[in-house]
C-alpha positions in Angstrom: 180.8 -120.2 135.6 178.2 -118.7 133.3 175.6 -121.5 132.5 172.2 -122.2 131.5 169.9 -124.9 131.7 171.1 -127.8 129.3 169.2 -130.8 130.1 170.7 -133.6 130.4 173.0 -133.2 127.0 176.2 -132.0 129.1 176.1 -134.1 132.3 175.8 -137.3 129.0 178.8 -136.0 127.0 181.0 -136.0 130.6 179.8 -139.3 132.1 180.7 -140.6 128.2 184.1 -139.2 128.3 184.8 -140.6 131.9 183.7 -144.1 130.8 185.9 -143.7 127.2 188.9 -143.1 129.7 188.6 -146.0 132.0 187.8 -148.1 129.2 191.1 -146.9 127.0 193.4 -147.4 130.5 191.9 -151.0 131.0 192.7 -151.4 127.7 189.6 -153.4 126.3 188.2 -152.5 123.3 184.7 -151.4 122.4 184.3 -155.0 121.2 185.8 -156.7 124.3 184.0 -154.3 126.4 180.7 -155.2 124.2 181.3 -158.3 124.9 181.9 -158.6 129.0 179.1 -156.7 129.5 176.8 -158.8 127.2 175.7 -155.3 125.3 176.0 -154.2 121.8 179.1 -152.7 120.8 176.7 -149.6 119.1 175.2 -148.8 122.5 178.8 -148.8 124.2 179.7 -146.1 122.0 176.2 -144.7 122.1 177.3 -144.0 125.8 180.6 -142.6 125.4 179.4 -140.0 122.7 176.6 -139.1 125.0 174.0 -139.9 123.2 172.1 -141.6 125.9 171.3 -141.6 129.5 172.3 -144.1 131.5 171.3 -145.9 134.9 173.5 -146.2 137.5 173.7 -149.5 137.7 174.9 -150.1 134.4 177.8 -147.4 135.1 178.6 -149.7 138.1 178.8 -152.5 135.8 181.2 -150.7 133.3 183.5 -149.3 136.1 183.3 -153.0 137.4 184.9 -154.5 134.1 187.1 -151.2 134.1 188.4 -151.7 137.5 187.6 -148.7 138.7 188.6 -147.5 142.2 184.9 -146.9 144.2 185.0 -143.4 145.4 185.3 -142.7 141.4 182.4 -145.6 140.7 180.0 -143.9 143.2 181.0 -140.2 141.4 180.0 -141.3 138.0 176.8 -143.2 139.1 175.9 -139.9 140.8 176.4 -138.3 137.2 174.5 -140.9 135.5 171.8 -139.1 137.8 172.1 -136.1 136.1 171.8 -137.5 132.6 168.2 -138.2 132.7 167.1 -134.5 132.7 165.1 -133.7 129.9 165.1 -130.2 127.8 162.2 -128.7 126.2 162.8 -130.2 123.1 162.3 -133.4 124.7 158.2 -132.8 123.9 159.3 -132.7 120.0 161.1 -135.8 119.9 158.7 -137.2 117.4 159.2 -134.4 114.8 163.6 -134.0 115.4 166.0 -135.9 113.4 167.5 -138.9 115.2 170.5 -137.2 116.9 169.9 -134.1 116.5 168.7 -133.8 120.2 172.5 -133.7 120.7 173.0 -130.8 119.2 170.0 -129.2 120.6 171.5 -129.0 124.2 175.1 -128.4 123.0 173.9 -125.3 121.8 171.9 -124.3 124.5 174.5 -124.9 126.5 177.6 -123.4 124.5 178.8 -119.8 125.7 179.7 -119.0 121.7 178.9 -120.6 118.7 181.2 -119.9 115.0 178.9 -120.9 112.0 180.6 -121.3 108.3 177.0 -121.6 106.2 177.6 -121.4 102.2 174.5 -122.7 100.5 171.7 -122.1 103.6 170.7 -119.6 106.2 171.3 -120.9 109.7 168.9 -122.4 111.0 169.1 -120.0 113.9 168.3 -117.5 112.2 165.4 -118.5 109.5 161.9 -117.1 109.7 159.0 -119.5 110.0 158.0 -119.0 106.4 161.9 -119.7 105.0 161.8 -122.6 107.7 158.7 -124.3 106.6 159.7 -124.0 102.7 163.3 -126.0 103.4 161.1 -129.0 105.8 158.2 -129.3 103.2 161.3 -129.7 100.5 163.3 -132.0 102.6 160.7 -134.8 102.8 157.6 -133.7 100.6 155.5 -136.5 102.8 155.3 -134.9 105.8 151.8 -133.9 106.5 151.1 -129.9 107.8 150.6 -130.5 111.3 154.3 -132.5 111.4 156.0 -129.6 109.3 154.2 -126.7 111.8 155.6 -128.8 114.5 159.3 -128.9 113.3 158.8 -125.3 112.0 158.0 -124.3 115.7 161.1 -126.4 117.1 163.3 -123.9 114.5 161.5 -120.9 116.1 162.1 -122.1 119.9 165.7 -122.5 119.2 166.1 -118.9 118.4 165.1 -118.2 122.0 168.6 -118.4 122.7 169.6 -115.6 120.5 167.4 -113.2 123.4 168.1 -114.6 126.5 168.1 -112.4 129.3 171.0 -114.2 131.1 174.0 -115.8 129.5 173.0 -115.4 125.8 175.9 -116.9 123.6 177.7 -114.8 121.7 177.2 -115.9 117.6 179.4 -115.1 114.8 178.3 -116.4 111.2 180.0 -115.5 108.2 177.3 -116.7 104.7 178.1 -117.0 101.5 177.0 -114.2 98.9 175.1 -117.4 97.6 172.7 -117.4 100.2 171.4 -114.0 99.6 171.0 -114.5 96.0 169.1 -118.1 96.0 165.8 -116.8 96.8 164.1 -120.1 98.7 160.3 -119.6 98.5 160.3 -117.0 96.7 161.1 -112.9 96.4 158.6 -112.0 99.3 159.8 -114.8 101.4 163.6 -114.2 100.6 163.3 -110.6 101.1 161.7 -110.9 104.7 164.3 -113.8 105.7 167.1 -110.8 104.3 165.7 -108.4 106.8 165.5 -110.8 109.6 169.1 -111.2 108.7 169.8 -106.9 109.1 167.8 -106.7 112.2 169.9 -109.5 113.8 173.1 -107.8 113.0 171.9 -105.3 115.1 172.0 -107.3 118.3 174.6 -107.1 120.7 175.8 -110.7 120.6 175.3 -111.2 116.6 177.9 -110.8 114.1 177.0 -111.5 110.5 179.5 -111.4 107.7 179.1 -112.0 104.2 181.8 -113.6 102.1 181.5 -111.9 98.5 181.8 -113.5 95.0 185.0 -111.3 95.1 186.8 -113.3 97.5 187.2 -116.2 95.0 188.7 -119.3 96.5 188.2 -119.0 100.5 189.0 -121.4 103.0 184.8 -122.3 103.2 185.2 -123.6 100.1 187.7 -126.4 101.1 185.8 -126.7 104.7 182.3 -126.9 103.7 180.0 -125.3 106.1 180.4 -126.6 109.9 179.2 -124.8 113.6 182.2 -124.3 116.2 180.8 -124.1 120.1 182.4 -123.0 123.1 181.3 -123.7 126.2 181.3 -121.7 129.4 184.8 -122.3 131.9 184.6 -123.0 135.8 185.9 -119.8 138.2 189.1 -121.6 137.7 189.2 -121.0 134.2 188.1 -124.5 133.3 186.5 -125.8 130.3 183.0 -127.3 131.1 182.8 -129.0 127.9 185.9 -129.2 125.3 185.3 -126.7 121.9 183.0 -129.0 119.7 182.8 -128.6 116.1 179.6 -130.0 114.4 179.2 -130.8 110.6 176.0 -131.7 109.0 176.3 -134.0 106.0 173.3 -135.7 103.7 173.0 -138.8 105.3 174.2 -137.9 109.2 176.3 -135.6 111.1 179.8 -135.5 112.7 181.1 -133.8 116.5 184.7 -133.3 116.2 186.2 -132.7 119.6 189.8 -133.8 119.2 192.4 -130.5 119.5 193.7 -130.8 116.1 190.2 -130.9 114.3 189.6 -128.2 116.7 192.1 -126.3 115.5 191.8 -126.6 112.1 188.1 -125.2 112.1 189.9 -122.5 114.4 192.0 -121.8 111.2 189.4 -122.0 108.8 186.9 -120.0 110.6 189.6 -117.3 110.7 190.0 -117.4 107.6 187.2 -117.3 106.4 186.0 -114.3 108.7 188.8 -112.4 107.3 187.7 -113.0 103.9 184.3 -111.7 104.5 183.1 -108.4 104.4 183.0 -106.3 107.7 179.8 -105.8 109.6 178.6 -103.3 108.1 179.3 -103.8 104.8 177.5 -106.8 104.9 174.4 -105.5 106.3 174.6 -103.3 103.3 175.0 -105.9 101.5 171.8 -107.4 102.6 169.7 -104.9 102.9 170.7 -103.8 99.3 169.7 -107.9 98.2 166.3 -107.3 99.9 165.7 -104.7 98.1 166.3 -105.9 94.7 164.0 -109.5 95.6 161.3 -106.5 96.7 161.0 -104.5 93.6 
């Protein structure tokens, strides 16, 4: 297995899964279950979406009301060990959206990572200055030191892009849109365009742009969306199933089920076949830099 350091975002998601299962074969529901372990029914499926650690006591006390046998009880308590570790955007935890630490790990953890972006430059890929334009717009309150801060979270989740060891492998096909809405102006657009070329340099970067020409493409229907794959076990193993993550206004979505999966399989397809290749689209680019630099 190829892996990184996660945190504790992978070791949640499994224990989560585990604890969905046993709950589905004893066949309570989250409200009965809610309701024999004297908990909310939000913080039961806080748990099994992994978006929390948990002591081992308390998964004793599900497995209890699941009937679980207790060589598996004293595996998943040993899990919930492991879902206390804390990644390093743990420190910024007063400047990231609520949730959004989920998606943090899942990509520091996924082996390759299929973006769909239509009105935005990835995140992954911004510069500080095209960064710091789209948080100050987002919530104009924010004061500088709060915006620098989230500006700097942007910038330490690139560090994935360079990694020495196990570097995912990133395909993103944009929207000609993106290149021509120039956030923060020509100087700002036309450095974030050749941040965009010198990317599609790298090795483990793909970037693709989906011309006007292409009319109606399968993006259009999707909207955009992120597909991660994680790294398999020498047995050829998933370590996490393929997770597809779509941001919306007011919160996001992680699709996991095999035939969401494999629609965003199609559409990603799709869509990649729609764009241009490689290196028409760093023409592309560079020829939209140019024009924001005159």
């Amino acid at each position: 297995m190829s892996g990184v350091a996660t945190g504790s975002t992978v070791p949640r998601r499994q224990l989560g899964r585990h604890l969905r299962e046993l709950r589905n074969a004893s066949r309570l529901t989250v409200r009965a279950a809610a309701k024999e372990l004297e908990w909310s029914e939000p913080k039961i499926w806080r748990i099994e979406t992994g978006q929390t650690s948990l002591r081992s006591l308390d998964v004793e006390a599900m497995c209890k009301v699941y009937g679980a046998a207790p060589e598996l009880t004293q595996g998943l308590m040993g899990l919930a060990k492991e879902t206390k570790g804390r990644g390093w955007w743990h420190a910024y935890g007063d400047v990231i959206p609520e949730g959004f630490d989920l998606y943090i790990g899942l990509e520091e953890s996924a082996e390759r990572l299929s973006w769909y972006s239509s009105e935005l430059v990835p995140g992954l890929f911004q510069t500080p200055d095209y960064a710091r334009v789209l948080i100050k717009r987002s919530d104009p309150g924010r004061d500088e030191a709060e915006v620098e801060r989230r500006v700097h979270v942007r910038v330490m989740r690139q560090a994935l892009l360079t990694r020495v060891t196990a570097a995912p492998r990133v395909d993103v096909a944009i929207n000609e849109a993106v290149l021509r809405r120039p956030v923060g102006g020509a100087t700002v657009m036309a450095a974030q365009l050749e941040r965009l070329v010198q990317l599609n340099a790298r090795d483990n970067v793909s970037i693709r742009v989906v011309p006007y020409s292409a009319g109606l493409h399968a993006g259009i229907l999707s909207g955009p969306f992120v597909r991660m794959r994680f790294p398999t076990t020498a047995d050829g193993r998933e370590t996490e199933p393929p997770t597809v993550y779509v941001e919306g206004f007011t919160g996001a979505l992680y699709l996991d089920k095999i035939n969401e999966i494999g629609r965003y399989d199609g559409a990603f397809a799709s869509i990649w076949d729609s764009a241009l290749d490689e290196a028409g689209s760093t023409s592309l680019l560079q020829q939209a830099a140019r024009e924001l630099s005159k």
